[in-house]
DOLOVO-881052 format. One record per residue: residue in three letters; x, y, z of N, C-alpha, C in turn. Coordinates in steps of 0.05 Angstrom, whole numbers, padded with zeros to 5 digits, always signed. Example, Ala and Ser with C-alpha at 12.3 -4.5 7.8 and 13.67 -1.06 7.14 Angstrom:
BEGIN
ala+00264-00114+00156+00246-00090+00156+00264-00066+00156
ser+00257-00045+00142+00273-00021+00143+00258+00001+00157
//
This chain:
BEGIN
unk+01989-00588+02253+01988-00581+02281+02004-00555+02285
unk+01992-00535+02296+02002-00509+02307+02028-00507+02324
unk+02048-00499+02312+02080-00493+02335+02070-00478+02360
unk+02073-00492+02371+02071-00479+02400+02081-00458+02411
unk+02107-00444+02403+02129-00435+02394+02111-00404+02389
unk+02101-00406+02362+02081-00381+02347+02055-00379+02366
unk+02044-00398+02379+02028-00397+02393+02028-00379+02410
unk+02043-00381+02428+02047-00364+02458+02060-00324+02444
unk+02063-00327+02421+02067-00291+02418+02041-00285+02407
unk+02022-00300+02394+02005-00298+02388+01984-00290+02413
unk+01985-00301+02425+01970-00303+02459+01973-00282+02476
unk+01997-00278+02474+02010-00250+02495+02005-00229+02465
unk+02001-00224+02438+01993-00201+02427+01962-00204+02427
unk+01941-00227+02433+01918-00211+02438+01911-00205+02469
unk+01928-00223+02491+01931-00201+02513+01930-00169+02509
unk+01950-00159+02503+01966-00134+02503+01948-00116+02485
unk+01926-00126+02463+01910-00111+02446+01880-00110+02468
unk+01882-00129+02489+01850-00133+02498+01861-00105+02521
unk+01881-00105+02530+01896-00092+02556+01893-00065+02547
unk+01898-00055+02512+01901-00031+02508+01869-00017+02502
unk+01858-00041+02495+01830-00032+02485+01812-00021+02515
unk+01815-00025+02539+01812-00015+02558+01807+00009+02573
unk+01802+00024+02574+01804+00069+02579+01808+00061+02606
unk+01821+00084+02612+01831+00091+02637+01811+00090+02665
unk+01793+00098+02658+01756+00086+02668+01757+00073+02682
unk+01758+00053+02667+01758+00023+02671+01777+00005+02679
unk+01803+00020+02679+01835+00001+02702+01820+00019+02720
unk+01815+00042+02734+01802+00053+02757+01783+00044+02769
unk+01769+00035+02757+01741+00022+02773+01753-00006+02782
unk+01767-00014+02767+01781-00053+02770+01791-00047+02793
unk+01812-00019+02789+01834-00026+02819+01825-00012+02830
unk+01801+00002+02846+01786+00002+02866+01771-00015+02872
unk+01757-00028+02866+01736-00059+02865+01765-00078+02876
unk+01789-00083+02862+01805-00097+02877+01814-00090+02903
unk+01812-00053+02914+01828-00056+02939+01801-00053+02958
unk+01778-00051+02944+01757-00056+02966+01754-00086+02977
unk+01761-00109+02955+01759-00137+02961+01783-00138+02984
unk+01807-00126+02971+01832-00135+02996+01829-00126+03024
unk+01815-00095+03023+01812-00086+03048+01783-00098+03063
unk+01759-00103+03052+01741-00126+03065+01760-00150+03070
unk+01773-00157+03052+01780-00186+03064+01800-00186+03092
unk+01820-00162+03088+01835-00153+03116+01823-00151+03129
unk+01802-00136+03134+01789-00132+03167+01781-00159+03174
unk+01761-00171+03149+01745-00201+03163+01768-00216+03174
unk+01788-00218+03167+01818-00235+03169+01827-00230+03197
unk+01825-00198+03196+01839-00188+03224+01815-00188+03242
unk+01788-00184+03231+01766-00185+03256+01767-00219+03283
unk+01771-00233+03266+01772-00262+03271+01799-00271+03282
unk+01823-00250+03265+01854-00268+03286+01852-00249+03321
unk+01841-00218+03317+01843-00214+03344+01831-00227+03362
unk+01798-00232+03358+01780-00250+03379+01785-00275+03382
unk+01801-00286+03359+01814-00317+03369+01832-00317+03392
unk+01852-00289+03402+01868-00282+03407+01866-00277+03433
unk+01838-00257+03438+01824-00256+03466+01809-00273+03481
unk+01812-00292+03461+01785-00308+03467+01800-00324+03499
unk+01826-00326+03488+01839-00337+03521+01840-00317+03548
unk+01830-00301+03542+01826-00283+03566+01793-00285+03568
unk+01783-00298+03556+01752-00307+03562+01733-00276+03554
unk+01752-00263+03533+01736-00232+03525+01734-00240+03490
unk+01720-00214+03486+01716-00215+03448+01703-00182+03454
unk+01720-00174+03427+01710-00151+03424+01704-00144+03389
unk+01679-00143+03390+01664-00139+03358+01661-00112+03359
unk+01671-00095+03365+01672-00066+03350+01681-00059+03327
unk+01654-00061+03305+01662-00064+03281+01684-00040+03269
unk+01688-00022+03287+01698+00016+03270+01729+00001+03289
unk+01737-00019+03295+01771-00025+03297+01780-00022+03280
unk+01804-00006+03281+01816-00003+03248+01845-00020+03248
unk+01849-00034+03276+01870-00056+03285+01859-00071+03261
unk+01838-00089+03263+01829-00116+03246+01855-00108+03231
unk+01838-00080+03208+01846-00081+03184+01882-00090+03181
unk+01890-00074+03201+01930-00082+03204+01930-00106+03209
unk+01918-00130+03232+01926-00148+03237+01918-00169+03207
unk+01898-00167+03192+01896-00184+03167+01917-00173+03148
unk+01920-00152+03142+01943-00150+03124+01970-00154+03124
unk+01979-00152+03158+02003-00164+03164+02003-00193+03152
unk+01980-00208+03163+01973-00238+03155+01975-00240+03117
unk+01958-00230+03113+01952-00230+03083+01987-00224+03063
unk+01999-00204+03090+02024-00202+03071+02047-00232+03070
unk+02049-00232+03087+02060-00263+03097+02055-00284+03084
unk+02020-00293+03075+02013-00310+03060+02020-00304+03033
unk+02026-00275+03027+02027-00281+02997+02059-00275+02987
unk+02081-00272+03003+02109-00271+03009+02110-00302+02998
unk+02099-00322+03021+02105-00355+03011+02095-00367+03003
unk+02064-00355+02994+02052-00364+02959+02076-00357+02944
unk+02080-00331+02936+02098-00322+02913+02117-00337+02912
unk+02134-00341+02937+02157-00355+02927+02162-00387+02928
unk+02140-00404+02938+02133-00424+02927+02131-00427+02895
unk+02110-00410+02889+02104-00410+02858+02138-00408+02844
unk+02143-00387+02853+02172-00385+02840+02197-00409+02845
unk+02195-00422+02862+02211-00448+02870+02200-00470+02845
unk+02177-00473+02836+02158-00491+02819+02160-00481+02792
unk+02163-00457+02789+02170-00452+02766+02201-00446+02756
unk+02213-00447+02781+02250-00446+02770+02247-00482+02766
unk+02230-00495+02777+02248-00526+02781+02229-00535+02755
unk+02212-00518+02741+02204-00531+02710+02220-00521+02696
unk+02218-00494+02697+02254-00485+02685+02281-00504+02684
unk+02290-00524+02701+02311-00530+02711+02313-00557+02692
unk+02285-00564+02696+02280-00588+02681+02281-00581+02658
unk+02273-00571+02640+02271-00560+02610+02300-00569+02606
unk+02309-00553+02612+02341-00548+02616+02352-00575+02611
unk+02354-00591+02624+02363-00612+02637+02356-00638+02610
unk+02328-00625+02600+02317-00654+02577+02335-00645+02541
unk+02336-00612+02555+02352-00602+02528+02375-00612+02542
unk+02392-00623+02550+02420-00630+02553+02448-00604+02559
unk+02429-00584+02562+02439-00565+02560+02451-00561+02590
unk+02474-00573+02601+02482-00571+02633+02492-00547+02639
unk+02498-00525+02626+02510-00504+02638+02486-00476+02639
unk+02466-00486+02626+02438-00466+02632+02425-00484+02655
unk+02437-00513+02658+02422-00518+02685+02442-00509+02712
unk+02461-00504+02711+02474-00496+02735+02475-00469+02737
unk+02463-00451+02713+02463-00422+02720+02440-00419+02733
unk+02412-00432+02717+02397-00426+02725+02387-00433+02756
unk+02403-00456+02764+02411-00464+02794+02417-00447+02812
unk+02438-00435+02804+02455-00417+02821+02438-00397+02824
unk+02415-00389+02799+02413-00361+02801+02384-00361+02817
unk+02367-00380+02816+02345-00398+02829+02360-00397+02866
unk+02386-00404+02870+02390-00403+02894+02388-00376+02910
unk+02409-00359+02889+02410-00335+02903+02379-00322+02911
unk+02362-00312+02892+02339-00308+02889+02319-00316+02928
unk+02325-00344+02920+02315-00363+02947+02323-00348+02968
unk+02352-00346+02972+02361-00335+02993+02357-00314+02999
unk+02359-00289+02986+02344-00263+02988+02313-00266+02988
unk+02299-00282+02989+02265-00274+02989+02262-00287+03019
unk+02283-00304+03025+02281-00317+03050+02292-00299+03078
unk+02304-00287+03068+02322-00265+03079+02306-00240+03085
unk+02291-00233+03067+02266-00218+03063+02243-00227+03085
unk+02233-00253+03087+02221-00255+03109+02224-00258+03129
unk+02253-00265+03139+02265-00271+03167+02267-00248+03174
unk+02270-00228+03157+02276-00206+03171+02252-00191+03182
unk+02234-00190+03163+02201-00180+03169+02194-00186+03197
unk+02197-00215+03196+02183-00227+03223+02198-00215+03249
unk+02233-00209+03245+02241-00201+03267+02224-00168+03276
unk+02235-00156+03244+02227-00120+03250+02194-00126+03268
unk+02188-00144+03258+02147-00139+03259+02154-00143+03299
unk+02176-00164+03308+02168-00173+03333+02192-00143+03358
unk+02193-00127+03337+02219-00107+03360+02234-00122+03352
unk+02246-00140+03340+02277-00153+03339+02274-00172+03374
unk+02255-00177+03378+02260-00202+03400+02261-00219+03385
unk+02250-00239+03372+02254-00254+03352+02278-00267+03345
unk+02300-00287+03341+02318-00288+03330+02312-00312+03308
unk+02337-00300+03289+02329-00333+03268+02343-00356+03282
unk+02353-00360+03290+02360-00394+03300+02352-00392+03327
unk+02328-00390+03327+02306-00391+03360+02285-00419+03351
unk+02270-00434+03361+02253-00447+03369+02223-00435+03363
unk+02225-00411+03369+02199-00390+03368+02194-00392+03337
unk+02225-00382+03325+02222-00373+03296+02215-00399+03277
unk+02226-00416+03291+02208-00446+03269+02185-00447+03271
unk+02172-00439+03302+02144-00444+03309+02122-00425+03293
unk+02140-00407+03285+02129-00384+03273+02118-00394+03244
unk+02145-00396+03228+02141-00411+03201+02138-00427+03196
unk+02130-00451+03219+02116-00470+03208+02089-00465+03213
unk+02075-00452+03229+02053-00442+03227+02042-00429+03201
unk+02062-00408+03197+02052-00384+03163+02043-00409+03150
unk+02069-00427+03145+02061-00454+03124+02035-00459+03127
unk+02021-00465+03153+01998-00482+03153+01982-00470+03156
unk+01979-00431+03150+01960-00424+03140+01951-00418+03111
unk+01980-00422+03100+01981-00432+03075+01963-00447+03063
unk+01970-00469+03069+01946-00493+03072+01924-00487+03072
unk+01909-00479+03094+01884-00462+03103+01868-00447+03083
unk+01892-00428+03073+01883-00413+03044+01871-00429+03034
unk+01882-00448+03025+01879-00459+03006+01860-00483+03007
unk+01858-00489+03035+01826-00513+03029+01804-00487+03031
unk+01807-00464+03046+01785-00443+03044+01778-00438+03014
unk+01796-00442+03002+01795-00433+02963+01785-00451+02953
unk+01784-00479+02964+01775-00499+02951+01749-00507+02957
unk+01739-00494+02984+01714-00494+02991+01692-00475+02977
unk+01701-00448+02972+01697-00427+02953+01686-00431+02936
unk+01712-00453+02925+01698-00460+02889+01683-00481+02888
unk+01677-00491+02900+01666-00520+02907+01636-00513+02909
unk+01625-00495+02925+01605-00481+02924+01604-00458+02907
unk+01611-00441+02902+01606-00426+02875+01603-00436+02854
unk+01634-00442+02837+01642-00449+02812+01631-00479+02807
unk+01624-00494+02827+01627-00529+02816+01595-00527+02820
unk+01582-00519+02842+01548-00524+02824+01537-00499+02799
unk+01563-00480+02796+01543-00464+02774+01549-00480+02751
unk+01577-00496+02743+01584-00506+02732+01574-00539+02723
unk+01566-00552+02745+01563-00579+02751+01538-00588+02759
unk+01520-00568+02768+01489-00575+02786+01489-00604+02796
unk+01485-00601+02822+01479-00629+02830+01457-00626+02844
unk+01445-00655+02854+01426-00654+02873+01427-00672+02887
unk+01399-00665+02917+01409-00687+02926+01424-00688+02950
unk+01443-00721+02951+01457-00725+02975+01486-00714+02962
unk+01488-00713+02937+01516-00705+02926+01512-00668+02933
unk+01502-00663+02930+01505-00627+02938+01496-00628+02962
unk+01487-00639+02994+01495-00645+03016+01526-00649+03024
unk+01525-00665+03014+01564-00683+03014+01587-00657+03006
unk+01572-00636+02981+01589-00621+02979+01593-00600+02999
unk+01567-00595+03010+01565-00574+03032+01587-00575+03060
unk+01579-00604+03067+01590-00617+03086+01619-00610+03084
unk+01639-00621+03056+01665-00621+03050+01670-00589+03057
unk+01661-00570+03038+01663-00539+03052+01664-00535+03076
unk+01643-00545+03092+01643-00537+03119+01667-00546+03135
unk+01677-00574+03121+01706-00578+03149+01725-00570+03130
unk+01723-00562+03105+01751-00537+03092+01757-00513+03113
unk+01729-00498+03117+01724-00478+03124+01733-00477+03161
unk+01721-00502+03172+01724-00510+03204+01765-00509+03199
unk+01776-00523+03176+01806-00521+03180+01828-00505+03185
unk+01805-00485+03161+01823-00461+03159+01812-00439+03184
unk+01799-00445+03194+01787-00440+03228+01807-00436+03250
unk+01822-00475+03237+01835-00478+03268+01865-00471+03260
unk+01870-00468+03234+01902-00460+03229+01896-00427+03228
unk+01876-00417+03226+01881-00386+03236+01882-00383+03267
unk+01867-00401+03278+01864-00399+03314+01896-00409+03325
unk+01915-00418+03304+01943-00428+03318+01959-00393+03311
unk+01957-00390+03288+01968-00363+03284+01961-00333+03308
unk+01933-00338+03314+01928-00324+03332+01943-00326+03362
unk+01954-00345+03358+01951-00355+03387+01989-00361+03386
unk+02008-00367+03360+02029-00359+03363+02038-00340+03343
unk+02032-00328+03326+02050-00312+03308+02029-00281+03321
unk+02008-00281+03315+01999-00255+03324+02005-00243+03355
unk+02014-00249+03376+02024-00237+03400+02053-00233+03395
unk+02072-00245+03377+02098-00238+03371+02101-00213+03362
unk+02087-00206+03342+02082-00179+03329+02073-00149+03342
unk+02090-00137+03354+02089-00105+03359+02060-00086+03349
unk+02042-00079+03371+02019-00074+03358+02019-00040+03340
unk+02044-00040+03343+02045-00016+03324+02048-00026+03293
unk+02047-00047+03285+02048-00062+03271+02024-00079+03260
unk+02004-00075+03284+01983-00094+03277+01979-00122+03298
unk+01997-00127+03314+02001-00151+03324+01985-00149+03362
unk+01982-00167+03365+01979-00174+03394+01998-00176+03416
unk+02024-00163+03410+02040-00163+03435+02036-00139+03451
unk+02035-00164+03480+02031-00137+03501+02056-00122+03507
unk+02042-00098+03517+02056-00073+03525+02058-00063+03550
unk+02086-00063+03569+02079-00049+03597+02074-00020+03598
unk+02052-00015+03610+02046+00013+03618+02033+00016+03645
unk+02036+00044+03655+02024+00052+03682+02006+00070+03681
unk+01988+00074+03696+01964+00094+03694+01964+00114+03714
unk+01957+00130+03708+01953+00155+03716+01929+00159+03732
unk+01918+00146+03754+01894+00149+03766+01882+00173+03775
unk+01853+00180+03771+01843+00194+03787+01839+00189+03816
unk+01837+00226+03827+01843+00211+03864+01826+00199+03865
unk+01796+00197+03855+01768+00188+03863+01771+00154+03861
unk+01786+00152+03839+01792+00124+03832+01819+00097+03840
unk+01831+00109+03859+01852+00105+03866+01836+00071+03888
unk+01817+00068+03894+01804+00052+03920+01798+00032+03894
unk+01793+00047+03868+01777+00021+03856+01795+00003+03836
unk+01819+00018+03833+01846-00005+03825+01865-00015+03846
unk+01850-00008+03871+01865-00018+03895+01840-00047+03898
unk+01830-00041+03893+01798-00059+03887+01804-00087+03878
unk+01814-00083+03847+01818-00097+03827+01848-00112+03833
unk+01864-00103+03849+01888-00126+03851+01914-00103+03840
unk+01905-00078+03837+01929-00062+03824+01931-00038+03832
unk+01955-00037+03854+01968-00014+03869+01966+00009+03858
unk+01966+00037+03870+01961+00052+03855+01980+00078+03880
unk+01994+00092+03877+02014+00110+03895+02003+00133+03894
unk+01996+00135+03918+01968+00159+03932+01986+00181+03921
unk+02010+00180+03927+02027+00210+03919+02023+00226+03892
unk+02040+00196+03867+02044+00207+03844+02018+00201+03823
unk+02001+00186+03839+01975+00178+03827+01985+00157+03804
unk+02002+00139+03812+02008+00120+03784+02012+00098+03794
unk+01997+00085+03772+01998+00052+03785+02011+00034+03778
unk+02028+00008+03788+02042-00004+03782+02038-00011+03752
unk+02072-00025+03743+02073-00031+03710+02049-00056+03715
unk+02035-00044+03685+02014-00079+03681+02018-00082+03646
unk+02009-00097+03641+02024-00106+03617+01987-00101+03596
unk+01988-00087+03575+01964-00084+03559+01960-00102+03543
unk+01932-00114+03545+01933-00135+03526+01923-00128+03496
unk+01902-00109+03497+01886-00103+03482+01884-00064+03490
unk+01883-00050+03475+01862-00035+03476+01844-00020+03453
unk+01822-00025+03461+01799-00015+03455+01796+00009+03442
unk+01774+00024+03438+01762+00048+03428+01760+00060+03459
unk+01743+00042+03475+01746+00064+03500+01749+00047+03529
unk+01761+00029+03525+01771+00012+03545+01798-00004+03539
unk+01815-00012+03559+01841-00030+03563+01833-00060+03567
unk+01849-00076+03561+01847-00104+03567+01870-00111+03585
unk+01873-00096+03614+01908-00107+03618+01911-00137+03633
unk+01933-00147+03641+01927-00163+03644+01957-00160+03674
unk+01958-00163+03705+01973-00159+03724+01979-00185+03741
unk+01990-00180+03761+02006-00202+03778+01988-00191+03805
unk+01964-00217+03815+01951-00207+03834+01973-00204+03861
unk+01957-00188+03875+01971-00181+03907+01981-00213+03924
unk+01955-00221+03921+01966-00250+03938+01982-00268+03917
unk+01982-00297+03931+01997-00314+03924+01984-00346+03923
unk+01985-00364+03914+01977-00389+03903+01994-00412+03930
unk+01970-00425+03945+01993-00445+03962+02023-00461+03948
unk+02016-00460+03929+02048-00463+03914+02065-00455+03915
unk+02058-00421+03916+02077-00394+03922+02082-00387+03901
unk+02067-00394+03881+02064-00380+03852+02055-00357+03858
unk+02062-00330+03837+02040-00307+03842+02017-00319+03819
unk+01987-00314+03827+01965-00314+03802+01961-00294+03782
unk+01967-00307+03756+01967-00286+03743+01934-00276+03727
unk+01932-00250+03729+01899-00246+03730+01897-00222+03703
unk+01868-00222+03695+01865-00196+03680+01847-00179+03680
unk+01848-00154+03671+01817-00148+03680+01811-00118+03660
unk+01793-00110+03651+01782-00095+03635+01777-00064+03646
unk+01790-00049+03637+01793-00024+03655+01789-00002+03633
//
């Protein structure tokens, strides 16, 4: 029986001979074909967290030339793969730990502890901080928001990952497995509520981590701004529920929800009032 031992340099030297046998060509064509996959996969990511996002203002905007999508999936995409990575790395310090531990060896298990902690703390540190910079620093870490936040990332985590399982399930398992029948029905089916999951744990992200995020950034938080009206137009945002000062031609703060290629999504505090004595809060497409 083969040492396992000789095995693994054996393995990593015909890696490193298949890696060199390679021309420069050909890592070029790979890592463009890779950042065409990441950047398709950003926009579809970001096409789908913004309209989940509008969808509560009862709007959707499919203007495919948004170049938002592309920021809002990669903000996402970066996030997911921050706590893939350091999951993986938590799973592979604690096989490490264990090794350790069956060799009897206790003082490579408490370094490698310690050094496993620090690690943790800086990658965690790393993300708390992201999420604040991403939100302006409204954000705090011992807020309510910020758990709501990361326990969400987690459970699109998740999401990934029945979406990956749906993937292969239909690709890899009938090129691999052919079935027919009610068993490749049944498989369809399983895909489809993978796919419906990772649906509704992207529709929670939309709906709390993407408005946290500064849209200079990529994110869905609104922004107050005032407009500059024309005189001609001054009757028809007096129209809409939104003052407009005949003098300086500027109309009260309204808060932006969206904008567009050639339109606003804002969203204001109508003139009247609710028998409650609530003000109604309204939006409207300008």
């Amino acid at each position: 029986m083969a040492d396992p031992s000789r095995q693994l340099p054996e393995q990593l030297q015909k890696l490193v001979d298949a890696l060199r046998s390679i021309s420069l060509r050909e890592i070029i064509d790979m890592l463009s074909k890779v950042a065409v996959v990441l950047v398709g996969g950003c926009y579809v990511v970001g096409l789908l967290i913004v309209n989940l996002h509008l969808r509560q203002y009862g709007f959707s905007n499919l203007n495919f030339l948004q170049v938002d999508y592309v920021m809002a999936g990669a903000v996402w995409l970066f996030f997911i793969g921050l706590i893939v990575g350091l999951a993986l790395y938590i799973l592979s310090r604690l096989a490490s730990i264990g090794e350790a531990l069956q060799a009897g060896s206790y003082r490579l298990v408490v370094a490698r502890t310690l050094a496993s902690l620090v690690f943790m703390i800086i990658a965690s540190t790393i993300v708390l901080y992201a999420l604040i910079l991403l939100s302006d620093h409204v954000i705090s870490i011992l807020s309510v928001r910020m758990l709501t936040i990361l326990a969400v990332l987690i459970l699109n985590v998740s999401g990934v990952l029945l979406f990956g399982a749906a993937v292969g399930e239909l690709v890899l398992g009938h090129a691999l497995m052919p079935k027919k029948g009610f068993a490749k029905i049944g498989d369809y089916f399983r895909a489809f509520v993978y796919v419906g999951l990772f649906l509704a744990v992207l529709s929670l992200y939309s709906a709390y981590v993407f408005p946290s995020f500064s849209p200079a950034f990529g994110g869905g938080k609104t922004k107050s701004a005032e407009f500059i009206v024309k005189s001609e137009s001054i009757s028809t945002f007096a129209g809409m529920g939104i003052p407009v000062d005949p003098d300086t031609r500027r109309s009260i703060a309204v808060q932006v929800v969206f904008e567009g290629s050639d339109f606003f999504l804002i969203a204001f505090l109508l003139a009247y009032e609710r028998p409650s004595g609530l003000s109604r809060f309204g939006w409207t497409r300008v």
